[in-house]
C-alpha positions as CSV (number, residue, x, y, z in Angstrom):
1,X,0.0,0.0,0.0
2,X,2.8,2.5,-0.9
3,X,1.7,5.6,-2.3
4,X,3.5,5.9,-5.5
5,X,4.8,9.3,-6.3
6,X,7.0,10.1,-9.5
7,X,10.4,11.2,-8.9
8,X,9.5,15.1,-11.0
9,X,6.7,15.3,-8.1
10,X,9.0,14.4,-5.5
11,X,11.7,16.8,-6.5
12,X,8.9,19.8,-7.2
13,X,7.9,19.5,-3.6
14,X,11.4,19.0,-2.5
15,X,12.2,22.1,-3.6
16,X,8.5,24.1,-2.4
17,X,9.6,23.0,0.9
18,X,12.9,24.7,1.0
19,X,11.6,27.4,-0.6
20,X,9.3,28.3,2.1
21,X,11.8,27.5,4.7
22,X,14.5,29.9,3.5
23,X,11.4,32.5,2.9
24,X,10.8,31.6,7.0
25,X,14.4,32.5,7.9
26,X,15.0,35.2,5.3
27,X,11.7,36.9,7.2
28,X,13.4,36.1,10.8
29,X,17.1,37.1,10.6
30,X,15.7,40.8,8.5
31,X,12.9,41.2,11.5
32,X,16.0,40.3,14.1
33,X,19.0,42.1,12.9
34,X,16.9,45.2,12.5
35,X,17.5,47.9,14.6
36,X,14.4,50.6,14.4
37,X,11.6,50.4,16.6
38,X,9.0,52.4,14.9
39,X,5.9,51.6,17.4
40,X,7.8,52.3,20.6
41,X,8.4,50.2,23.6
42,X,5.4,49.4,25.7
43,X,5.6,48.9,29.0
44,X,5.9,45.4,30.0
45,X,5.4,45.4,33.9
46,X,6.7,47.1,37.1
47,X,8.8,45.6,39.9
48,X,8.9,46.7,43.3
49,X,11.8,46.4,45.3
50,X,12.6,47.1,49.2
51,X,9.2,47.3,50.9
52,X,8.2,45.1,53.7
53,X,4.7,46.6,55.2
54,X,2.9,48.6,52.3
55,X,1.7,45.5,49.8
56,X,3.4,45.4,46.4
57,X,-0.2,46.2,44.6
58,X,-1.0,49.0,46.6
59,X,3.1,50.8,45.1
60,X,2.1,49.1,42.0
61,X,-1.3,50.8,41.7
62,X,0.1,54.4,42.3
63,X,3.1,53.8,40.0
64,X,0.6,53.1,36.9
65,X,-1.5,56.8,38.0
66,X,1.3,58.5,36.9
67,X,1.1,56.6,33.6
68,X,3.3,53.2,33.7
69,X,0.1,51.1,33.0
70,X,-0.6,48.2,30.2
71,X,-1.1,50.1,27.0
72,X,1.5,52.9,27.8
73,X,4.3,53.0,25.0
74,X,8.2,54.8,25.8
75,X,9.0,57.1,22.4
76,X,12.8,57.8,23.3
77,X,12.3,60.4,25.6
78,X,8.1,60.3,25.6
79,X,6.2,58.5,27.6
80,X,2.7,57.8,25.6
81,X,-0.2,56.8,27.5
82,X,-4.1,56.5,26.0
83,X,-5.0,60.6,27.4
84,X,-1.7,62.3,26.9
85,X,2.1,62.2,26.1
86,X,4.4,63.0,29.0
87,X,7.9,63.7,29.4
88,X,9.4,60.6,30.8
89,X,11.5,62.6,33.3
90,X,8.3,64.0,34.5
91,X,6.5,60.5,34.8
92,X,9.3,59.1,36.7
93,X,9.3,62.2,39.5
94,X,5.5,61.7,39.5
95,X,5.3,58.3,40.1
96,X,8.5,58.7,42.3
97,X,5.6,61.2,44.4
98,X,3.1,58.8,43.8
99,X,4.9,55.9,45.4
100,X,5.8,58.0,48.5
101,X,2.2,57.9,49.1
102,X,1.4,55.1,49.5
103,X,-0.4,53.3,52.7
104,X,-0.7,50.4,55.2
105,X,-3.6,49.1,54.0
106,X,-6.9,50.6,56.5
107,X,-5.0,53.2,57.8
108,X,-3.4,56.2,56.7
109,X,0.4,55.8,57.6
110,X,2.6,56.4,55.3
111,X,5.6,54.5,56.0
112,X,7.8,54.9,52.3
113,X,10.5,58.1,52.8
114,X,12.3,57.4,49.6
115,X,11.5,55.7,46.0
116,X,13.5,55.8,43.3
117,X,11.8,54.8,39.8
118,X,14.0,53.5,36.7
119,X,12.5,52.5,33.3
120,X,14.1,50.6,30.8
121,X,13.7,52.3,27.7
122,X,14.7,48.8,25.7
123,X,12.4,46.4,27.2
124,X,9.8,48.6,29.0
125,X,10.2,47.2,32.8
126,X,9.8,49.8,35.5
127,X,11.7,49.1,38.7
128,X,10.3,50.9,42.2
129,X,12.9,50.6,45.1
130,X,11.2,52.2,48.2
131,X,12.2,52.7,51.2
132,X,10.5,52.1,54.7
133,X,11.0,54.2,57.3
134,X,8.6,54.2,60.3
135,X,10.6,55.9,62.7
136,X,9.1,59.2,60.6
137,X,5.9,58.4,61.0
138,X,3.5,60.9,62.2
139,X,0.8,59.1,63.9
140,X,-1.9,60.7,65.9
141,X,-3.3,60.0,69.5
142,X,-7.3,59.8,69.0
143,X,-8.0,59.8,73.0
């Protein structure tokens, strides 16, 4: 029950294969050895770094109101979100604000002295380091 195939047909898709497989690499090596990045670099995510009370959500969630959210693209120097286009030095010191604000969760301390924001302008990751400092916390006596 062999299929029989004659040897012009076998050579003829012989050579369609490779043909499509060089097309496939051609395609790869000119979309990887290319240099330009004409949409931008979205940002891909946020880490937080250095904080031990104040949940990693709660920094996370004020880092993305200055405008490091899903959908947000870095053009060089831009930072392009879906309302407006910021400086990216200006995002960075607002979210750097934004961090220092936030809370332990049901109260209002604010325990965070120091956060320093860096974005990667080449693969779009956002790194928050904070700092915790609750000997400079103002806490009031309700009594």
């Amino acid at each position: 029950m062999f299929i029989k195939i004659r040897r012009d047909t076998l050579i003829i898709l012989l050579l369609a294969f490779i043909l499509i497989l060089c097309g496939r690499l051609i395609t790869y090596v000119a979309f990887a050895s290319s240099s330009e990045v004409s949409d931008g670099v979205p940002i891909s995510g946020i880490i937080v770094k250095g904080n031990d009370i104040v949940p990693v959500d709660t920094i996370r969630y004020n880092v993305m109101q200055a405008g490091f959210r899903d959908g947000s693209v870095i053009y060089g120097d831009i930072l392009k979100t879906s309302k407006r286009e910021v400086s990216l030095k200006d995002a960075i010191q607002t979210a750097q604000e934004f961090a220092k604000e936030s809370t332990v969760p049901g109260t209002s301390v604010q325990p965070i002295t120091a956060a320093d924001v860096q974005v990667d302008k080449n693969t779009g990751i956002v790194t928050v380091t904070v700092i915790e400092d609750f000997s400079s916390v103002k806490l009031e006596d309700e009594g």
